[in-house]
C-alpha positions in Angstrom: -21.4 42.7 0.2 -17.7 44.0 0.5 -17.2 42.4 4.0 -18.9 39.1 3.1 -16.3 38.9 -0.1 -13.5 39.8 2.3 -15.1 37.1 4.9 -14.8 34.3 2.5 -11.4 35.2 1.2 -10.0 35.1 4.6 -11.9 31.7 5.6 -10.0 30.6 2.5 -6.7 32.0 3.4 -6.9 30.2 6.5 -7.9 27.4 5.2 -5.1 26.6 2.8 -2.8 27.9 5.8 -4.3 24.8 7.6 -4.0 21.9 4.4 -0.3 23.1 3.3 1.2 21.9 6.4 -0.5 18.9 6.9 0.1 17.7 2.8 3.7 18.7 3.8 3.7 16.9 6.8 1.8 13.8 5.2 4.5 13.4 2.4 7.3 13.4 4.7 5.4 10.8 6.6 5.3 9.0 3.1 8.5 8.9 2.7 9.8 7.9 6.4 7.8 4.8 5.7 9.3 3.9 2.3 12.5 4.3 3.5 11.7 2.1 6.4 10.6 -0.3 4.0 13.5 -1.0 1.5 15.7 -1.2 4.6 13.4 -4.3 6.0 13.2 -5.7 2.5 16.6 -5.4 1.9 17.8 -7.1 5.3 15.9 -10.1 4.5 17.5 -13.0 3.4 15.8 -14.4 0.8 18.0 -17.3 0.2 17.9 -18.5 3.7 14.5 -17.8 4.9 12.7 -20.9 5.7 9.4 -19.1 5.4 10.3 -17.6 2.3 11.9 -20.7 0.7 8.9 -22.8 1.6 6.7 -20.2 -0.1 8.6 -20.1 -3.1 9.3 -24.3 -3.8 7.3 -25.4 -7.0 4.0 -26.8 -6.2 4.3 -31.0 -6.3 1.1 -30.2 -8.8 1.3 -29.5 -12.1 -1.2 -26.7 -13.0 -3.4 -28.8 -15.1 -4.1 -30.7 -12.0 -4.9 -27.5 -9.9 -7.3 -26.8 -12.9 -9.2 -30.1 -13.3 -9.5 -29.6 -9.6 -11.0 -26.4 -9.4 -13.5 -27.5 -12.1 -14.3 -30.5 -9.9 -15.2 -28.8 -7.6 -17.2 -25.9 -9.2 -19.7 -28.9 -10.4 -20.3 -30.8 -7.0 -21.6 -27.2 -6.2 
C-alpha cells in the first residue's frame, strides 16, 4: 500500500512537471500572437482602404426595406 501511495504521487509529480511548461509555453504563444495582431491592425489604413471603405459605405437601402424583404421572402417559403 506504501509503494502504490508513493507510485501515484510521483506519476503526479511528473505530471504537473509535464503541464507547467507547456501552459507557460502556451501563454507566451498567446501573447506573440496578440502582439502580432495590434501591429497588423494598427498598420492598416482605414481611411484609405478601398476594401475597407467599400465595406463601411451606408447601404443605398434603408432598413425598413431590408426588413420587408426578408419577410418577403420568409412567406414564398
Amino acid at each position: 500500500m506504501k509503494h502504490m501511495k508513493m507510485a501515484v504521487m510521483a506519476a503526479c509529480a511528473m505530471i504537473l512537471l509535464f503541464i507547467s511548461p507547456r501552459a507557460v509555453f502556451a501563454a507566451g504563444i498567446g501573447e506573440t500572437v496578440s502582439q502580432e495582431t495590434v501591429k497588423e491592425l494598427q498598420a492598416i489604413d482605414y481611411e484609405n482602404n478601398e476594401t475597407i471603405r467599400n465595406l463601411l459605405v451606408p447601404s443605398r437601402y434603408s432598413l425598413s426595406e431590408k426588413l420587408n424583404k426578408k419577410t418577403e421572402i420568409a412567406q414564398t417559403l
